[in-house]
ROPA-945092 format. One record per residue: residue in three letters; chain; x, y, z of N, C-alpha, C in turn. Coordinates in Angstrom, 1 decimal, always signed. Layout:
PT residu chaine     nX     nY     nZ    caX    caY    caZ     cX     cY     cZ
PT    ALA      A      X      Y      Z      X      Y      Z      X      Y      Z
...
//
This chain:
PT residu chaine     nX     nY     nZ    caX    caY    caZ     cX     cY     cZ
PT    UNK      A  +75.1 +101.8  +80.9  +75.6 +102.9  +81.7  +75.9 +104.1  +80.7
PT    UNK      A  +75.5 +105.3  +81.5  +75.4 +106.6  +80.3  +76.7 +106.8  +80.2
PT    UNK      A  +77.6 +107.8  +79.4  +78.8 +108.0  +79.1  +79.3 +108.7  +80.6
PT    UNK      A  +78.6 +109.7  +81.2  +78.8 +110.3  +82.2  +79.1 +109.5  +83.4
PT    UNK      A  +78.3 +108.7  +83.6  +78.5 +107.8  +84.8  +79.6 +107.1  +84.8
PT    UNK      A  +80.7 +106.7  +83.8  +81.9 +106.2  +83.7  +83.0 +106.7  +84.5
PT    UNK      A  +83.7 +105.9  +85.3  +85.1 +106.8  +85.5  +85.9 +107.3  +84.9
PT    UNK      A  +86.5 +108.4  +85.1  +87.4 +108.9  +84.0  +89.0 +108.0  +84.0
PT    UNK      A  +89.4 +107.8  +85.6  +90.2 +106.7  +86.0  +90.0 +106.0  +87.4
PT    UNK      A  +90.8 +104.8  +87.5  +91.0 +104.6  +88.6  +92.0 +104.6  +89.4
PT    UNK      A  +92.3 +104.5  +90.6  +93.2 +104.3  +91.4  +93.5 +103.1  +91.9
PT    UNK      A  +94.2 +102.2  +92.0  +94.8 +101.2  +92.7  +95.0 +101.6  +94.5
PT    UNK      A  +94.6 +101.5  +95.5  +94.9 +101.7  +96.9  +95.7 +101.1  +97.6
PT    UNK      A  +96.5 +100.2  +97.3  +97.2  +99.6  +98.0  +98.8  +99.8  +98.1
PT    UNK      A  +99.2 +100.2  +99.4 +100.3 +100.9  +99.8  +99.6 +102.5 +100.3
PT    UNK      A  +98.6 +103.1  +99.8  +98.4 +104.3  +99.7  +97.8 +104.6 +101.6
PT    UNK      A  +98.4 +105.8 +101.9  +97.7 +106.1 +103.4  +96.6 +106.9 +103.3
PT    UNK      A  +95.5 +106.9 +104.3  +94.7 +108.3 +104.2  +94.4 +108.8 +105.2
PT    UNK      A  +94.6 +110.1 +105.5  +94.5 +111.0 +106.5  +93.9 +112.1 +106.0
PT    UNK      A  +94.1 +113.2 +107.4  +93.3 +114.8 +107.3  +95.0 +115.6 +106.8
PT    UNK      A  +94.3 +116.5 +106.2  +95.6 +117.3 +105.9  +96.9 +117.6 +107.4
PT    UNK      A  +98.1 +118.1 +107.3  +98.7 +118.5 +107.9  +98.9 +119.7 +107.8
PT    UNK      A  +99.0 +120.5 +108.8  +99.4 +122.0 +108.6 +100.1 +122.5 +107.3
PT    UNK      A +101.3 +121.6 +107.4 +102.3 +122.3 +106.3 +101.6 +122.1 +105.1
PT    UNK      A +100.3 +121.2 +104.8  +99.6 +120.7 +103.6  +99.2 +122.4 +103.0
PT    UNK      A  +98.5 +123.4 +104.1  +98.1 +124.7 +103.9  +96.8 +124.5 +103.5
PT    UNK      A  +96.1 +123.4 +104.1  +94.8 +122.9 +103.5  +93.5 +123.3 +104.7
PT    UNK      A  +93.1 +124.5 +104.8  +92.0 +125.3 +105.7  +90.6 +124.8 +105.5
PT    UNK      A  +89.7 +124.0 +104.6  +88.9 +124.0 +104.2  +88.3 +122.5 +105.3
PT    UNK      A  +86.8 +122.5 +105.3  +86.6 +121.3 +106.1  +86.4 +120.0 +105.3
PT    UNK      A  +86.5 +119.0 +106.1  +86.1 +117.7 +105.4  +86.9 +117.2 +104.2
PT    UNK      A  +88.1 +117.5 +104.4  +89.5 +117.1 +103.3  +90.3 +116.2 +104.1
PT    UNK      A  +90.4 +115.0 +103.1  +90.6 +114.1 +103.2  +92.2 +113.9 +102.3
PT    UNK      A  +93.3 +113.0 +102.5  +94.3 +113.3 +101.7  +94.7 +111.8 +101.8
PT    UNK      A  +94.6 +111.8 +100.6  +95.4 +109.9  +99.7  +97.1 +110.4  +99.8
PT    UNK      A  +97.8 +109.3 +100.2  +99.4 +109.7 +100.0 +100.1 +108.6  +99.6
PT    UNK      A +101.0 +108.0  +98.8 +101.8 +107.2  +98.7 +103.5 +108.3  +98.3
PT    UNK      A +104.3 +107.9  +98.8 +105.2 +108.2  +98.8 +105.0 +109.7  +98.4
PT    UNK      A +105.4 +110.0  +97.0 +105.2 +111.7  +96.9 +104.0 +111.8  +95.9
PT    UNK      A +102.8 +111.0  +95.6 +102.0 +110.9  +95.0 +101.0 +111.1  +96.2
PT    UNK      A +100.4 +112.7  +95.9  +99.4 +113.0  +96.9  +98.2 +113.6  +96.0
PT    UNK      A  +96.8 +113.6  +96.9  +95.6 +113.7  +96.2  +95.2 +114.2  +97.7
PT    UNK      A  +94.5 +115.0  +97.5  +93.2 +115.8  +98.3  +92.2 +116.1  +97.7
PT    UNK      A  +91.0 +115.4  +98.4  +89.7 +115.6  +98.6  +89.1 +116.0  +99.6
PT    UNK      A  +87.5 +116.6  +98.7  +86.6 +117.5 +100.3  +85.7 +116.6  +99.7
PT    UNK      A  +84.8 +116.6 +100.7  +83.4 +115.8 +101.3  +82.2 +116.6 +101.2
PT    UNK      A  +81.5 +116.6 +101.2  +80.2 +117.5 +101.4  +79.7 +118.1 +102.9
PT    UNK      A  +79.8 +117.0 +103.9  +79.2 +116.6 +105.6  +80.5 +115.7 +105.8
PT    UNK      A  +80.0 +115.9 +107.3  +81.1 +115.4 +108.6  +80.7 +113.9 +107.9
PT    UNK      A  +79.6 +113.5 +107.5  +78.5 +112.4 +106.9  +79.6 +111.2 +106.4
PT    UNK      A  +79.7 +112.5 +104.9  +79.9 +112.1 +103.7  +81.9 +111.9 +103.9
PT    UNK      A  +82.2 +113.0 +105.1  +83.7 +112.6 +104.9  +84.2 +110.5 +105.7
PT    UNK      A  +82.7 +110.8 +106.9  +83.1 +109.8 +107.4  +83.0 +108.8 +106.8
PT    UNK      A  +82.5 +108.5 +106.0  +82.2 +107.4 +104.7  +83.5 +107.5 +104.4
PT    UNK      A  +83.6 +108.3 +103.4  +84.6 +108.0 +102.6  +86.0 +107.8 +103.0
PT    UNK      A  +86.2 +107.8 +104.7  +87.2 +107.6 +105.1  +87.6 +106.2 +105.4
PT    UNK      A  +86.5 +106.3 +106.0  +85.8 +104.3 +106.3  +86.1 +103.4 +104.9
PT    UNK      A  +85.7 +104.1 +103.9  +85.9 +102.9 +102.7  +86.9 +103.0 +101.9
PT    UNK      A  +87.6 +104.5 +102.2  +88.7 +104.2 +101.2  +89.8 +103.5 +102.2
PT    UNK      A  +89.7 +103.9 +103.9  +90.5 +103.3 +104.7  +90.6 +101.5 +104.6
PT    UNK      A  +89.7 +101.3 +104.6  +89.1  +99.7 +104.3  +90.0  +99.3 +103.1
PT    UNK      A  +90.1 +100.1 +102.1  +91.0  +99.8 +100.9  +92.4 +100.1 +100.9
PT    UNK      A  +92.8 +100.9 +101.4  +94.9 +100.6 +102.3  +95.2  +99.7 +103.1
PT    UNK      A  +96.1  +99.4 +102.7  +97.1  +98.7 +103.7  +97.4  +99.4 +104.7
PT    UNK      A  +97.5 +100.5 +104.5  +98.2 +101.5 +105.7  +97.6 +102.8 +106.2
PT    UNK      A  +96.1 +102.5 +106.1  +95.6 +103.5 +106.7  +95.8 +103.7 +108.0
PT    UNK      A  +96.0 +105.5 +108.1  +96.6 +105.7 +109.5  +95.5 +106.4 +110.2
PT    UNK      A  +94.1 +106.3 +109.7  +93.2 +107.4 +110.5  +92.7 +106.4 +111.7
PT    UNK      A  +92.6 +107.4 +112.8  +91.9 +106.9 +114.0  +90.2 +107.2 +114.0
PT    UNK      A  +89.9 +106.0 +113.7  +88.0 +106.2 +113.8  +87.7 +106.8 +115.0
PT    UNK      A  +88.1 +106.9 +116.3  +87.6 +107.7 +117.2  +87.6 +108.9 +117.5
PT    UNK      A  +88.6 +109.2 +116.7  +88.2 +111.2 +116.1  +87.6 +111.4 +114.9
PT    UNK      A  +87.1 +112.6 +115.3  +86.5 +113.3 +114.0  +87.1 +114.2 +113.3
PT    UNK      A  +86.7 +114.1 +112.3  +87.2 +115.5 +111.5  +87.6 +116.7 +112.0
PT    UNK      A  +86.7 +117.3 +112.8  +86.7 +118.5 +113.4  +87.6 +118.7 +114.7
PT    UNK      A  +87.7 +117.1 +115.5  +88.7 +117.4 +116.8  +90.0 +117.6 +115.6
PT    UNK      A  +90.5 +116.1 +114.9  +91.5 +116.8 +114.4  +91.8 +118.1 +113.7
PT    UNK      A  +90.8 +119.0 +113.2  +91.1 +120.5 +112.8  +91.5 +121.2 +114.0
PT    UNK      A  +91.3 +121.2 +115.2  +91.0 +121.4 +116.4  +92.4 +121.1 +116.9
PT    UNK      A  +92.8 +120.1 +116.7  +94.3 +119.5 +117.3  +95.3 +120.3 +116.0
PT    UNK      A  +95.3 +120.1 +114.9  +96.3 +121.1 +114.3  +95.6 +122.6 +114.5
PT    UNK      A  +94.9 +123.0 +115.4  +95.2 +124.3 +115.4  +94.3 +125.3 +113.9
PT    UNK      A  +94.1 +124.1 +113.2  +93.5 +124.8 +112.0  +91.9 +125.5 +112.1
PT    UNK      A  +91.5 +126.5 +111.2  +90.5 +127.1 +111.7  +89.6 +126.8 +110.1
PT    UNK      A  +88.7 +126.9 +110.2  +87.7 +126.4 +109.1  +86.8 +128.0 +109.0
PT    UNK      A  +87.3 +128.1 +107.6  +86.6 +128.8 +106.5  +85.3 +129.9 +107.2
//
């Protein structure tokens, strides 16, 4: 493995939730995703509707307490907070 390909760290996921940002988050951008444990928060963007739905799927798969509903998408929830994209 080249040096680059290494993680720099990892995360442990368990206890951790993942969802779409919340308004008060102030997070406008599409395809952001947000890891939360108590007040340890992390946001990430995705590339595609694709790439976010993956990554929701597998890091969801990896919490205990994932709260996302697979039957919405990304964009209804932008849509439900009202938020407008970029």
């Amino acid at each position: 493995m080249r040096p680059d390909e290494a993680p720099l760290a990892s995360l442990p996921l368990l206890g951790y939730s993942v969802t779409v940002p919340s308004p008060d988050d102030g997070i406008t951008k599409e395809f952001v995703f947000k890891l939360q444990f108590k007040n340890h928060v992390y946001f990430f963007r995705a590339e595609s509707q694709y790439t976010f739905d993956r990554w929701m799927e597998v890091i969801g798969s990896a919490t205990v307490h994932s709260q996302r509903n697979k039957s919405v998408n990304h964009h209804q929830e932008l849509e439900n907070n009202n938020i407008t994209s970029p």
